[in-house]
C-alpha positions as CSV (number, residue, x, y, z in Angstrom):
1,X,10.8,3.4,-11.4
2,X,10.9,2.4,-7.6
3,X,12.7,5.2,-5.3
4,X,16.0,4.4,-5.0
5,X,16.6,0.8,-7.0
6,X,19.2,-1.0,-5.8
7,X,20.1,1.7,-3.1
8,X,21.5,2.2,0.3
9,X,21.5,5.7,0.1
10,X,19.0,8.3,0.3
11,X,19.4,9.6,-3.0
12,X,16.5,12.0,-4.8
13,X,13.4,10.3,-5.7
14,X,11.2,11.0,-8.7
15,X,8.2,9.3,-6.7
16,X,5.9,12.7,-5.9
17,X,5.0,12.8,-2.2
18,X,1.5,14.2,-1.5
19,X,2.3,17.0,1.3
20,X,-0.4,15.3,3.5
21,X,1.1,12.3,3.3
22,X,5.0,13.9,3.6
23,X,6.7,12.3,7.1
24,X,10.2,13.8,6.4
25,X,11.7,11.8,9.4
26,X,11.5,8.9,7.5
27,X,12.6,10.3,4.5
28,X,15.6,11.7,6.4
29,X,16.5,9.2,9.1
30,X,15.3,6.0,7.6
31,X,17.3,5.3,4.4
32,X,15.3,2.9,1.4
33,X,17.4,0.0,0.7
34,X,16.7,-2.9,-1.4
35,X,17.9,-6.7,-1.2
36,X,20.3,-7.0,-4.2
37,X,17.6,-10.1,-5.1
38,X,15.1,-8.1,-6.0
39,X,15.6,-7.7,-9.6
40,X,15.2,-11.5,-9.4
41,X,12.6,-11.6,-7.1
42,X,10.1,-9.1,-9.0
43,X,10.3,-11.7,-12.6
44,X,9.9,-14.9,-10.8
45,X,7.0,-13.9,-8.2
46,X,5.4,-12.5,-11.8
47,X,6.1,-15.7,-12.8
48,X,4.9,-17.8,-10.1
49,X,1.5,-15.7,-10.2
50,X,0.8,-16.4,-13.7
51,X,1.8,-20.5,-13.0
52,X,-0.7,-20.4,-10.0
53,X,-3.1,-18.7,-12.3
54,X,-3.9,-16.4,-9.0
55,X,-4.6,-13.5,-11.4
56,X,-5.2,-13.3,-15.4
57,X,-2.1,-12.9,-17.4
58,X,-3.2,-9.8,-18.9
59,X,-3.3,-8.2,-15.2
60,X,-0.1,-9.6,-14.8
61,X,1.7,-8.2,-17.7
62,X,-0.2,-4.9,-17.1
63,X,0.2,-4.5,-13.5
64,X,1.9,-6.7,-11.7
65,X,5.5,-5.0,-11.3
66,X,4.0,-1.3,-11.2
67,X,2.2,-2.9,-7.9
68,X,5.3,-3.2,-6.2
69,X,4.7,-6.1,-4.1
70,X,8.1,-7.9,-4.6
71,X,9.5,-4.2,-3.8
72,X,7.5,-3.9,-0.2
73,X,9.3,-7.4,0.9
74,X,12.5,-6.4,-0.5
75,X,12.7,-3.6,1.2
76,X,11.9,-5.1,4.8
77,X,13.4,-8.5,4.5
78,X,17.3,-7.6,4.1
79,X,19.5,-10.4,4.6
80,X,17.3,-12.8,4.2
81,X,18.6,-16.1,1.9
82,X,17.4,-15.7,-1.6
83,X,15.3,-18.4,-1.3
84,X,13.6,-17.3,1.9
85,X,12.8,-13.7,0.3
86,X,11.5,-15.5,-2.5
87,X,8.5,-17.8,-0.4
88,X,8.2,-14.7,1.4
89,X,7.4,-12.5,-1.3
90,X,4.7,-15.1,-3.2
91,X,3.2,-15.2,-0.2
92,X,3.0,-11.4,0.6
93,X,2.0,-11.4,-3.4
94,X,-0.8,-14.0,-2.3
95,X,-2.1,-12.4,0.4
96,X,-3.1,-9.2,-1.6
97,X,-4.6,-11.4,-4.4
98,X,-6.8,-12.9,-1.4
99,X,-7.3,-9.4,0.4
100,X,-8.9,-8.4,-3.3
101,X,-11.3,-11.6,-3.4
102,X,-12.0,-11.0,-0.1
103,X,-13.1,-7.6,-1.1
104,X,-14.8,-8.5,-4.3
105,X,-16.9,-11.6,-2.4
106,X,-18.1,-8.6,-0.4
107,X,-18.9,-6.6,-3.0
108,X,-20.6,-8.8,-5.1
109,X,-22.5,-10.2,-2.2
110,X,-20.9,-13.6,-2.1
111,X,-21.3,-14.9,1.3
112,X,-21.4,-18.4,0.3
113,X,-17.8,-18.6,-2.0
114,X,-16.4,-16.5,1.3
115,X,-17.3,-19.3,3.4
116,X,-16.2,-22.1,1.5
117,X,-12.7,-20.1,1.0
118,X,-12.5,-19.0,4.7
119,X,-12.8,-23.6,5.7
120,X,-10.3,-24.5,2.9
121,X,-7.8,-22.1,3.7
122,X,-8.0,-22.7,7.4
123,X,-7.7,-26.6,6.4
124,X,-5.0,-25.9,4.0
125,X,-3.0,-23.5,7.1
126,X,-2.8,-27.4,8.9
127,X,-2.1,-29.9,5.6
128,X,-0.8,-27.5,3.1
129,X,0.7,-30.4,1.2
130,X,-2.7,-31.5,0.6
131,X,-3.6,-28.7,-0.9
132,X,-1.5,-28.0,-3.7
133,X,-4.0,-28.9,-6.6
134,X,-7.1,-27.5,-4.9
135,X,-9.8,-26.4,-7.4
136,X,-9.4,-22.9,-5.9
137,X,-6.2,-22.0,-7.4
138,X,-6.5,-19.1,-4.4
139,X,-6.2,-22.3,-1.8
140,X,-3.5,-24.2,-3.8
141,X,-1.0,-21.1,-4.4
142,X,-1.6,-20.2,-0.5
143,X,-0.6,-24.0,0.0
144,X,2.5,-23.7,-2.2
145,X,3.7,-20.8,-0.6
146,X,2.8,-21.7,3.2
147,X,5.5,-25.1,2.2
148,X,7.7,-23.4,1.1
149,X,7.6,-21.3,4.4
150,X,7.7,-23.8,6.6
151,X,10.8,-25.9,5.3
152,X,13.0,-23.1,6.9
153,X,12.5,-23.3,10.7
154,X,11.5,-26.0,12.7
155,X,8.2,-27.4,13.0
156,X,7.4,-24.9,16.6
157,X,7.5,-22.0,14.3
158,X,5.1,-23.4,11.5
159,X,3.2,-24.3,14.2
160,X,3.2,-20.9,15.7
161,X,2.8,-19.2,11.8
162,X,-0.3,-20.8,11.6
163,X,-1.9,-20.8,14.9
164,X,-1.2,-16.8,14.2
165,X,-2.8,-17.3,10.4
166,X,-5.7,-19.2,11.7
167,X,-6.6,-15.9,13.8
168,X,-6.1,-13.8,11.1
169,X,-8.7,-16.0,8.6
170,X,-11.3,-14.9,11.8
171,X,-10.6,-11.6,11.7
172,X,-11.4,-11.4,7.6
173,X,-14.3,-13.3,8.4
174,X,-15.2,-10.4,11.3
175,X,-14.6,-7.9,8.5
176,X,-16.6,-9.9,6.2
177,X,-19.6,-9.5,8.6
178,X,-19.2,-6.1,9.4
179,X,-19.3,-4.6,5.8
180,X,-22.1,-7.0,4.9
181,X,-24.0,-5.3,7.4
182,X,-22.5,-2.0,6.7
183,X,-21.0,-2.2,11.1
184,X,-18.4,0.5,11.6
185,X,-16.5,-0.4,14.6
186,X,-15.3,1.5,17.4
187,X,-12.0,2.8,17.5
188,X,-10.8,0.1,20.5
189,X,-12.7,-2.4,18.2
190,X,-10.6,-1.7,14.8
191,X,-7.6,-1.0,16.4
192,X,-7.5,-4.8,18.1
193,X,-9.4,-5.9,14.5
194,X,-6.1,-4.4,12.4
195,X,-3.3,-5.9,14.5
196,X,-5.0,-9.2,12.8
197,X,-6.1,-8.3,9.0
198,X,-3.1,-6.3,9.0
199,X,-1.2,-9.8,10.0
200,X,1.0,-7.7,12.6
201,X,2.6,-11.4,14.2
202,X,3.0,-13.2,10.6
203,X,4.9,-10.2,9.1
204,X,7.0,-10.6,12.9
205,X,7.4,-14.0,12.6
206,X,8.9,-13.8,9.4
207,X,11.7,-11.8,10.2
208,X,13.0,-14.7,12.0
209,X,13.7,-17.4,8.8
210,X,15.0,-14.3,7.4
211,X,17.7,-14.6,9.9
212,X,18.4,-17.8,9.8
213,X,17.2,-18.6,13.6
214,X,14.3,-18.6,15.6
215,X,13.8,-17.1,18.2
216,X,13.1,-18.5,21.8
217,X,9.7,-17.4,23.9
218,X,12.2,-15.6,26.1
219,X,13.5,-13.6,23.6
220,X,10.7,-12.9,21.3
221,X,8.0,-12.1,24.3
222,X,10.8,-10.0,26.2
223,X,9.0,-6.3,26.0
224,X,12.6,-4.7,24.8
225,X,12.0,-6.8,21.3
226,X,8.1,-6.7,21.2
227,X,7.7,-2.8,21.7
228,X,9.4,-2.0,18.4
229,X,8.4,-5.0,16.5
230,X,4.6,-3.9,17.3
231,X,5.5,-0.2,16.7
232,X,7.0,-0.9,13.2
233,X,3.6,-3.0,12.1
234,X,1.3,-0.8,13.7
235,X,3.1,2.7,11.6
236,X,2.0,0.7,8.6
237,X,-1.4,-0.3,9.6
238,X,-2.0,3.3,10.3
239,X,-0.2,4.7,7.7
240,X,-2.1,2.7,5.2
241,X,-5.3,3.8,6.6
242,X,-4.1,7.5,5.9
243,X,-2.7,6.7,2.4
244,X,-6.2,4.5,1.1
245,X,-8.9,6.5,3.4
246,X,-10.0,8.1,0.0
247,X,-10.1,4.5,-2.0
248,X,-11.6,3.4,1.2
249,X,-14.6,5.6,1.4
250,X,-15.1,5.9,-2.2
251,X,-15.3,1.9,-2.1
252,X,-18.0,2.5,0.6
253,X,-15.4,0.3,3.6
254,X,-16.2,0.5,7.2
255,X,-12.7,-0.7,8.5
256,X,-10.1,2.6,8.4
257,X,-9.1,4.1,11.6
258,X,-9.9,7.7,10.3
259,X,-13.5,6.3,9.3
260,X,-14.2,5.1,13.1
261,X,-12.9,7.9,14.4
262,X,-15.5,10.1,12.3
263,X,-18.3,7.6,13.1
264,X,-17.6,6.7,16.9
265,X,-15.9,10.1,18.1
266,X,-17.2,12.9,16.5
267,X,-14.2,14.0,14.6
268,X,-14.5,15.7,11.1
269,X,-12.6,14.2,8.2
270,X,-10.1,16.7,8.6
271,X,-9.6,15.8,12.1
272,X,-9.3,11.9,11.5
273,X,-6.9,12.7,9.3
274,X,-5.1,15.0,11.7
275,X,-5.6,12.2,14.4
276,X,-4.2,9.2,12.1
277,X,-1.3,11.0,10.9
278,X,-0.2,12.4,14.7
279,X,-0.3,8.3,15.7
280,X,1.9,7.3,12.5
281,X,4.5,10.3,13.5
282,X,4.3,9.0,17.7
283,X,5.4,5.4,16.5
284,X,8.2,6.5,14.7
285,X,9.5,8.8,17.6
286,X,8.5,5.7,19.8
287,X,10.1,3.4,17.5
288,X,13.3,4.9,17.5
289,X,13.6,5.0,21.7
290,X,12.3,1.4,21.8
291,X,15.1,0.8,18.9
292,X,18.2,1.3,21.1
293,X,16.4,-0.2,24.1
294,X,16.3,-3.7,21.5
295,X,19.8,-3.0,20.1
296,X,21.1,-3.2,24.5
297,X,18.8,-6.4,24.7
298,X,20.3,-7.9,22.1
299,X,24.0,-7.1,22.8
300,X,23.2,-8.8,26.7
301,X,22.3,-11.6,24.9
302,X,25.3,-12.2,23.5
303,X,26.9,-14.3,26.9
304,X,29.9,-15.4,25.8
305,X,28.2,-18.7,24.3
306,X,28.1,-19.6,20.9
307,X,24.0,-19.9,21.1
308,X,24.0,-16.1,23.2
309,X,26.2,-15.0,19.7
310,X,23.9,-16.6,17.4
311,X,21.3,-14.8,19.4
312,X,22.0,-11.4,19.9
313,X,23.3,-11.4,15.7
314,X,19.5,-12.7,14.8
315,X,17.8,-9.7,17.1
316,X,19.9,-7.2,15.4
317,X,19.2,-8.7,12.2
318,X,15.4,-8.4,13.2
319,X,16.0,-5.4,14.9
320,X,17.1,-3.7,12.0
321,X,14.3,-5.2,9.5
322,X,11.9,-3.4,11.6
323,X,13.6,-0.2,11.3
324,X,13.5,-1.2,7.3
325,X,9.8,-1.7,7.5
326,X,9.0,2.2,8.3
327,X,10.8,3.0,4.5
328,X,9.5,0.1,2.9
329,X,6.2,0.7,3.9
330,X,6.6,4.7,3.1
331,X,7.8,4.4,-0.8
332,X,5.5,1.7,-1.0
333,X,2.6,3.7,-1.0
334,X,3.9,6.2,-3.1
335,X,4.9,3.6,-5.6
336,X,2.0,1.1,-6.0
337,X,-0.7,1.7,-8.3
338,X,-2.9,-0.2,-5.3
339,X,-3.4,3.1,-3.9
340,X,-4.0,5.4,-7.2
341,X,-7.5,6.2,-7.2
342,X,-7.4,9.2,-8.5
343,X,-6.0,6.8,-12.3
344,X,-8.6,4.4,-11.4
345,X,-11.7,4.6,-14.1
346,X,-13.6,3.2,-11.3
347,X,-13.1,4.6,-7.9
348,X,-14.5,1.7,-6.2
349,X,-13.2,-1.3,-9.0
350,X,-9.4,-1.6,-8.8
351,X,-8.4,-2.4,-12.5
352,X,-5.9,-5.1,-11.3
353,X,-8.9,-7.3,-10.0
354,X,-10.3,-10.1,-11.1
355,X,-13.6,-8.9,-10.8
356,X,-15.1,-12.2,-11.9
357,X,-13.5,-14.1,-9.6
358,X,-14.7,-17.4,-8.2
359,X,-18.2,-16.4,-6.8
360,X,-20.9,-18.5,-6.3
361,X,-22.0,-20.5,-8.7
């Protein structure tokens, strides 16, 4: 069961909380709720996955729900129209599917199917309507849902969703070559390399359809809404690096903060971990100054005019999504069997992959 279904309340879990990976401020100050979709949302993003054929059914009925996917956007995405929550959780569904090909191209020493993948998805990003009935059924469902996400806003945000997807295909490709050749890259390196695999400006640019409006230049570049919206995505880049450090190494990965900081500083283990888990509890202290800083912006927005209204409701809407992204995030990793090794009979082979899938032929 996920913690807390159907919830606004911070009711007991049953989800076990390792004590390393215990943040009680979030646990505390940071209430799990759930989009009343979400019961919805789980069976028809199953669904879509097994119509999309983007992973075998038998992983699907064995795994799919205990992954938790459709709970991670339900979680952040409150508000948002049924049907917005929907495209964005195939999509966020899709984009773990891809992370795992990625992973299993690399593995299996694929170079040439990562290629081939890395051109058609670019390609697709631009023409997704062309795309739907690719031969890669990874390159038609990512056209399917990138449609469907950009029928809500006008076309300067689909422009602006895929300019930032096109730089996060790069930095894939970047990780692509550093595992291949087994690079571990400095701590400055990853840090500015996970802002892009960890698709900090999609996730952001999403919360905007889930409000219904988007968002000026003015607005979204003013530093009173960027510092929390980069603080909430970079507490869940780092706080997935603490949580999947052991599936990580034991998969023999050269991108995870706490690995840099072993390889490039000098740090023990134990002190990566100490170092990782001290920058996941500064963002949320950080978070929750920048927070009320956002919450003034947005209320001097609101000018008297019906467009300053509309604007300062859609930062608070977005302004609280970020907030909902620190306890989505949390249970999350808690909940999802992506992060159970220690169940795994392979340390190093998740057992919800294709591990077959479309190499080289």
């Amino acid at each position: 069961m996920p913690a807390f279904p159907y919830s606004t309340t911070t009711t007991a879990t049953a989800v076990p909380v390792p004590p390393s990976l215990a943040l009680p401020v979030i646990e505390a100050a940071f209430p799990r709720q759930l989009h009343a979709y979400w019961p919805q949302l789980q069976e028809r993003t199953r669904r879509w996955l097994l119509e999309k054929r983007l992973m075998p059914a038998d992983k699907i009925e064995e795994y799919a729900d205990g992954l938790c996917y459709t709970d991670l956007m339900a979680g952040y995405y409150l508000g948002a129209p049924d049907e917005v929550l929907q495209a964005i959780a195939d999509y966020s569904a899709w984009f773990f599917v891809w992370d795992d090909r990625h992973d299993r191209d690399i593995v299996h020493g694929r170079p040439v199917a990562w290629r081939r993948l890395r051109r058609a998805l670019h390609t697709a990003l631009d023409a997704p309507q062309e795309h739907l009935h690719h031969q890669d059924t990874l390159v038609a469902g990512f056209a399917d849902s990138v449609l469907r996400l950009y029928s809500f806003l006008p076309a300067t945000w689909n422009a602006r969703f895929a300019r930032h997807f096109h730089a996060v295909i790069e930095a894939y490709d970047r990780e692509f070559h550093n595992r291949t050749e087994g690079i571990v890259p400095t701590v400055e390196e990853y840090l500015a390399l996970r802002r892009l695999t960890f698709a900090h400006r999609i996730w952001t640019d999403l919360l905007e359809p889930s409000a219904g409006c988007e968002l000026p230049d003015a607005v979204r570049k003013h530093p009173a809404y960027r510092r929390p919206a980069l603080l909430s995505q970079e507490f869940a880049a780092w706080y997935n690096d603490l949580c999947s450090l052991p599936k990580e190494i034991a998969g023999d990965e050269v991108h995870n903060l706490g690995i840099s900081l072993v390889k490039h500083d000098g740090l023990t283990l134990e002190e990566a971990i100490a170092e990782i888990r001290r920058r996941v509890e500064d963002c949320i202290s950080e978070f929750l100054v920048a927070e009320q800083e956002a919450l003034r912006f947005a209320d001097g927005l609101a000018d008297g005019t019906v467009r300053g209204k509309e604007l300062s409701a859609a930062v608070r809407a977005c302004v609280g999504n970020m907030r909902n992204w620190f306890s989505s995030v949390y249970w999350f990793h808690h909940e999802s069997g992506r992060y159970m090794v220690d169940s795994w009979e392979d340390r190093s082979t998740p057992p919800y992959v294709n591990n077959e899938a479309a190499g080289e032929k």
